[in-house]
C-alpha positions as CSV (number, residue, x, y, z in Angstrom):
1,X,-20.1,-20.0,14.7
2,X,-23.0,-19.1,12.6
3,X,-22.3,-17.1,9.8
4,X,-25.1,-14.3,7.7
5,X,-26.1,-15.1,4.4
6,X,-24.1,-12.1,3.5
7,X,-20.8,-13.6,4.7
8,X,-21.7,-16.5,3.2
9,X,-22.5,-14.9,0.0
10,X,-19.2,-12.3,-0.1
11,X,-17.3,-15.4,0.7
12,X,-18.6,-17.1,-2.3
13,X,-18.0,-15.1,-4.5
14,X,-14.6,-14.5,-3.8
15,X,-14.0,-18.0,-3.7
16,X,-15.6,-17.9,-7.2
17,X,-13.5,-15.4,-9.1
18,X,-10.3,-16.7,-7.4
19,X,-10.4,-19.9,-8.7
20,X,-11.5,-18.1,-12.1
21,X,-8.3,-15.4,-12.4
22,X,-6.6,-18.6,-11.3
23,X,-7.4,-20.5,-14.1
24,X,-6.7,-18.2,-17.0
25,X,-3.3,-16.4,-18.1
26,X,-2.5,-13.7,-16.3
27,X,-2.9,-11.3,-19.9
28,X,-6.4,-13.1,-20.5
29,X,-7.2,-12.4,-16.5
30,X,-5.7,-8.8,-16.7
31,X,-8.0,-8.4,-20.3
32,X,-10.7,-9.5,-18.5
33,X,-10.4,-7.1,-15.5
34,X,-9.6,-4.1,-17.8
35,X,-13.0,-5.0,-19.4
36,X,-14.9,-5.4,-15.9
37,X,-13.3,-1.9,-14.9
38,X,-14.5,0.1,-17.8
39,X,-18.1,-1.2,-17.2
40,X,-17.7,-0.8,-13.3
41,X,-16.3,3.2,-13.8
42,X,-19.5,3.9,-15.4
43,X,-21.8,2.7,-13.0
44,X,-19.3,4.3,-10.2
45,X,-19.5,8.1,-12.5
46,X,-19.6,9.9,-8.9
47,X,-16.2,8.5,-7.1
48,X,-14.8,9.3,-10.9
49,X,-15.6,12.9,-11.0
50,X,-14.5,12.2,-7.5
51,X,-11.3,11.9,-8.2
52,X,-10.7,14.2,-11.2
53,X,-11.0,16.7,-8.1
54,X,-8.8,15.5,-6.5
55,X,-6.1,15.1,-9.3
56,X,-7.1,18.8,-10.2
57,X,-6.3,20.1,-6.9
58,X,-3.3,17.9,-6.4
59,X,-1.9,19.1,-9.9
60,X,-3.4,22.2,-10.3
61,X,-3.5,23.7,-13.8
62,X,-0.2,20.6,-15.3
63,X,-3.1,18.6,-16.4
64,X,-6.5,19.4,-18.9
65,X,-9.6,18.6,-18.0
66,X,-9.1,15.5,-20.7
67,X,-6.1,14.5,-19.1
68,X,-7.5,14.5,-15.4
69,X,-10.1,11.9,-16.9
70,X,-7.3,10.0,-18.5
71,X,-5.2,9.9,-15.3
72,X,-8.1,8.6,-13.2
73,X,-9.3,6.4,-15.7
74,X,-6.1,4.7,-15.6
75,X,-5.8,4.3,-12.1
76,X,-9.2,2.8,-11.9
77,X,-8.0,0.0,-13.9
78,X,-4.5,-0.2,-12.0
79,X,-7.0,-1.4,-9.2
80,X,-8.4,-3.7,-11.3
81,X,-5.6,-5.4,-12.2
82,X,-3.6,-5.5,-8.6
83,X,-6.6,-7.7,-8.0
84,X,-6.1,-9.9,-10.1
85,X,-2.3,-10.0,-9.3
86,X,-3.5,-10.3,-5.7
87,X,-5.6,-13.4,-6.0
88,X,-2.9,-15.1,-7.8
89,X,0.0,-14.4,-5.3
90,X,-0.8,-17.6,-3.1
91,X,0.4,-19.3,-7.0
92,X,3.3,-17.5,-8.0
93,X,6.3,-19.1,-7.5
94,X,9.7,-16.1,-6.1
95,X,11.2,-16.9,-9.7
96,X,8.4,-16.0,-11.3
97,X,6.9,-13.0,-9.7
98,X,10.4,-11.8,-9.7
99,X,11.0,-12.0,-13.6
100,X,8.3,-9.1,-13.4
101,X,9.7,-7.0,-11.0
102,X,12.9,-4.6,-11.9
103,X,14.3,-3.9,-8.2
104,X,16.6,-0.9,-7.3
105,X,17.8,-0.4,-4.1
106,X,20.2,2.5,-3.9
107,X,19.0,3.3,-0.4
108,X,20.7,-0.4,0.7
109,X,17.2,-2.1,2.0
110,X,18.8,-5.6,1.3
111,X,22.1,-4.9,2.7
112,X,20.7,-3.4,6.0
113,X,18.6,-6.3,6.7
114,X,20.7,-9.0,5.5
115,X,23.5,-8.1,8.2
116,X,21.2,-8.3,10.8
117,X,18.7,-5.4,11.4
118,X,14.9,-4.8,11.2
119,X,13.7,-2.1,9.6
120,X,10.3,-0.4,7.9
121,X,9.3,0.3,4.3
122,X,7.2,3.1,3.6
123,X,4.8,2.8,0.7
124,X,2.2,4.8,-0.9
125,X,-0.7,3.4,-2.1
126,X,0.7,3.6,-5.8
127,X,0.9,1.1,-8.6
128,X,0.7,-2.6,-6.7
129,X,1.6,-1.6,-3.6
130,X,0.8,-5.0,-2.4
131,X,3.5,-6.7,-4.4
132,X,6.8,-4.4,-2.9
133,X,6.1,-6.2,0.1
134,X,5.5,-10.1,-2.2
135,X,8.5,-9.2,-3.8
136,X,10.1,-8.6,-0.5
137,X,9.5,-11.6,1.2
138,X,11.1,-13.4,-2.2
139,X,14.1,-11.6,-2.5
140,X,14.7,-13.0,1.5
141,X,13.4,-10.1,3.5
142,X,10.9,-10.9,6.4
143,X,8.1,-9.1,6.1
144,X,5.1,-8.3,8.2
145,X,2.4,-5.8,8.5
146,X,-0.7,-4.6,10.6
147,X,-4.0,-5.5,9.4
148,X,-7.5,-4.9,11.2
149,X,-10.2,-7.8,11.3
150,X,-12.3,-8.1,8.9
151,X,-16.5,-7.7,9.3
152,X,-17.2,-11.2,7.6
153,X,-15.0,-13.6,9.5
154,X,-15.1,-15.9,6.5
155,X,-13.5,-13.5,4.6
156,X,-11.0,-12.6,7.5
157,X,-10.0,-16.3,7.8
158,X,-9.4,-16.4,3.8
159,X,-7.5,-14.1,3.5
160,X,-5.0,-14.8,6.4
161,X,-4.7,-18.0,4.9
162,X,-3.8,-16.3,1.1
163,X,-1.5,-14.2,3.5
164,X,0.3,-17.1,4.9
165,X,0.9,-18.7,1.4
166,X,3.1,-16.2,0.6
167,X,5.4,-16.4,4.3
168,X,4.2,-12.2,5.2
169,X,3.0,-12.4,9.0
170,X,0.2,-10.1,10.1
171,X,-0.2,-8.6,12.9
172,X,-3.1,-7.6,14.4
173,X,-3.6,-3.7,14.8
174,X,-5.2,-3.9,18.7
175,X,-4.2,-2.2,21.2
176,X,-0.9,-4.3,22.3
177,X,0.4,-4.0,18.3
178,X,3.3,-1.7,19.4
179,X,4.4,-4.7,22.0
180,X,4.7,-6.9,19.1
181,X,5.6,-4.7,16.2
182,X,8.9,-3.5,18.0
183,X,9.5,-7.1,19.1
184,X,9.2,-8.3,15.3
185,X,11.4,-5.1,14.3
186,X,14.3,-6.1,17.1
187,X,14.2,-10.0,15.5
188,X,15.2,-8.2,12.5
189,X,11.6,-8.1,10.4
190,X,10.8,-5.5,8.6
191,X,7.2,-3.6,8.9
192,X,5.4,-3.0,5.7
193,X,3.3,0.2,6.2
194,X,1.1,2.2,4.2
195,X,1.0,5.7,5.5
196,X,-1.2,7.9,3.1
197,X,-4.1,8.2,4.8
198,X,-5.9,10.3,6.9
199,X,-6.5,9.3,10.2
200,X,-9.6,10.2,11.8
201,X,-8.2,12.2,14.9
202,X,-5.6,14.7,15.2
203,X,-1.9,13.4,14.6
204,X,0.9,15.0,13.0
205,X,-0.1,17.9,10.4
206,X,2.6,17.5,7.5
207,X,3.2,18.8,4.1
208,X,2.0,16.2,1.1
209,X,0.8,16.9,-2.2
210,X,0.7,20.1,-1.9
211,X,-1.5,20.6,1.1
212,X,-2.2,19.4,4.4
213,X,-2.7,16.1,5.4
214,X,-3.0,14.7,9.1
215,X,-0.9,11.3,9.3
216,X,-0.5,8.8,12.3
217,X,2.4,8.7,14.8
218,X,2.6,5.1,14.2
219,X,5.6,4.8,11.2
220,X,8.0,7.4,13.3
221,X,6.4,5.6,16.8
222,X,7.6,2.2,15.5
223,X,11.4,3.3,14.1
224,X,11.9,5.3,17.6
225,X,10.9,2.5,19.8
226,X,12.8,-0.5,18.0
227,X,15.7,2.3,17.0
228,X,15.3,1.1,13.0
229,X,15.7,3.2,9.8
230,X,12.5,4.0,7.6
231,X,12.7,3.2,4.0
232,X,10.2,5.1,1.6
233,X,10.0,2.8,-1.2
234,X,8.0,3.5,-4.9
235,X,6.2,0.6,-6.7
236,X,4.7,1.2,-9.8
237,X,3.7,-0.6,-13.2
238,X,5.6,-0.7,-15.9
239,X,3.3,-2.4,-18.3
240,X,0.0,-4.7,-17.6
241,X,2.7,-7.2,-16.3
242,X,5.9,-5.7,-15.2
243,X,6.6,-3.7,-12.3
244,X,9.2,-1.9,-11.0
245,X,9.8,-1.2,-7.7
246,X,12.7,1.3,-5.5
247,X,14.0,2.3,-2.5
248,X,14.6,6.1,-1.6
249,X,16.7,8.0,1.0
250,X,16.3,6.5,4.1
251,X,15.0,8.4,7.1
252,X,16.5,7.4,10.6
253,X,15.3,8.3,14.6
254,X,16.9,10.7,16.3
255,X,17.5,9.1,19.5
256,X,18.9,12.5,21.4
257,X,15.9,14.8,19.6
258,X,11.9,15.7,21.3
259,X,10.3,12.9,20.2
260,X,7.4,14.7,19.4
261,X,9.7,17.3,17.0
262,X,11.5,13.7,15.8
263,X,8.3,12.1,14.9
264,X,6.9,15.0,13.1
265,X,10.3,15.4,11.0
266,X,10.6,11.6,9.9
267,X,7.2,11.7,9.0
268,X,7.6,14.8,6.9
269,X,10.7,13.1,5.4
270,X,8.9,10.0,4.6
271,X,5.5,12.1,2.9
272,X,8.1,14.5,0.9
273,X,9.6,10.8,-0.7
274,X,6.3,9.0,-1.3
275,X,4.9,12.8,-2.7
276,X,7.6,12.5,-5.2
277,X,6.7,9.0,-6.5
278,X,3.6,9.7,-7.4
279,X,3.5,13.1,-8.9
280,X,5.7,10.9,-11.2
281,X,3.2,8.5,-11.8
282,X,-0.8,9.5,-10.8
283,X,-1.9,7.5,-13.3
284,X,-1.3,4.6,-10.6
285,X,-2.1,6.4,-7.4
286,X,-5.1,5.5,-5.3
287,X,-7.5,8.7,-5.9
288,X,-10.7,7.3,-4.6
289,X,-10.1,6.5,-1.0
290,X,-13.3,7.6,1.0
291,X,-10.6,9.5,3.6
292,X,-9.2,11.5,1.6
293,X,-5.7,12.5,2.7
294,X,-5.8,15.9,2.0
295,X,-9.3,16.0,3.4
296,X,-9.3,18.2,6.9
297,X,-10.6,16.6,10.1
298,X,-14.1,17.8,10.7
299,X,-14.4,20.9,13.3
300,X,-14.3,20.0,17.0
């Protein structure tokens, strides 16, 4: 397969400042980041003021002008940093990444899976949100999620391979993905899913945020079909090196229910939690996603 010079050149780079992260301390790397994303948030002024909206309209009058800055300013960095905690997860060892992770689990996500069941976490794209499912897969949970090709298959291959060093599975989000996710769920995985996003077409209107946001099928879809609970779970960071991460109420099927009614009431469920965690903490919440959650689908 030939490649562009462009692959080539993403790869490369990639490549490069892995092995650099990689090399350093994690506070020198972290340092290093929070440097590169004050310098980056000026060149990117427009996505900031961006997202100041979007904190405003969340939050309404709570929060000053000053502290809408603040807020975004710090989750700007929070990306900058799960990076860097990214490119090092093929490294960390389960004790270590686990001495920076404080786990509660009132909602029992250990005990369901350890007797014997599959089930689905729910997270919000909030603090690391990569790690709840690392930390996961350490604490002895079998974790997989869906995941889309990437354009630069050099970049696609890496990164199934960084994937696979930590022991998630992805699965490939085509158009026999519910085939294999409800297999996975019934062989008592659980499904790592990120479901605050707006999807392009018309799905299920719910309640989040304080508006209206239009949110796949797929997380209820999944728990009917392999009959398995939904557990909305909050990461967020503690300090530039400690997280903390919990599970909520969980939300189960209604077998004997429409499933259309079902789905739209699990889902709602699920947004309320994940709303919750990060009214508590939008200084860690992903404000500068291009699809906009509360954004409404274009007319016709």
């Amino acid at each position: 397969m030939k490649y562009r010079v462009k692959h080539i050149l993403e790869y490369g780079l990639l490549r490069g400042v892995t092995a650099l992260v990689n090399a350093l301390p994690l506070r020198v790397a972290l340092g290093l980041a929070a440097g590169v994303a004050r310098v980056a948030g000026l060149v990117a002024r427009s996505n900031m003021r961006r997202a100041e909206r979007r904190v405003a309209e969340v939050f309404g009058t709570q929060y000053s002008a000053r502290e809408c800055r603040r807020i975004v300013r710090r989750a700007w960095r929070t990306l900058f940093f799960n990076a860097v905690e990214i490119l090092r997860f093929p490294q960390a060892t389960p004790a270590n990444l686990l001495s920076r992770v404080a786990y509660e689990d009132p909602a029992g996500v250990l005990a369901h899976v350890h007797a014997g069941h599959g089930a689905i976490i729910a997270v919000a794209h909030l603090g690391n949100w990569d790690l709840a499912g690392i930390a996961s897969q350490f604490s002895g949970i079998q974790i997989f999620f869906l995941a889309r090709r990437q354009k630069n298959p050099l970049l696609d291959a890496y990164l199934n391979r960084m994937r696979g060093a930590t022991g998630v599975e992805t699965v490939l989000n085509d158009p026999q993905a519910l085939r294999g996710v409800v297999r996975n769920l019934q062989q008592c995985k659980v499904l790592a899913m990120l479901p605050d996003v707006r999807v392009k077409r018309a799905a299920l209107e719910v309640e989040f945020l304080g508006g209206q946001a239009n949110i796949g099928r797929g997380l209820a879809v999944f728990a009917r079909s392999a009959k398995v609970p939904i557990f909305p779970c909050g990461v967020w960071r503690e300090d530039w090196t400690h997280h903390h991460l919990t599970s909520t109420v969980a939300v189960w099927p209604d077998p004997t229910a429409d499933a259309d009614a079902d789905e739209r009431r699990m889902t709602q469920e699920v947004m309320t939690q994940l709303g919750a965690a990060i009214r508590a903490h939008p200084e860690q919440y992903f404000w500068f996603n291009k699809r906009w959650v509360l954004e409404p689908l274009p007319a016709g």
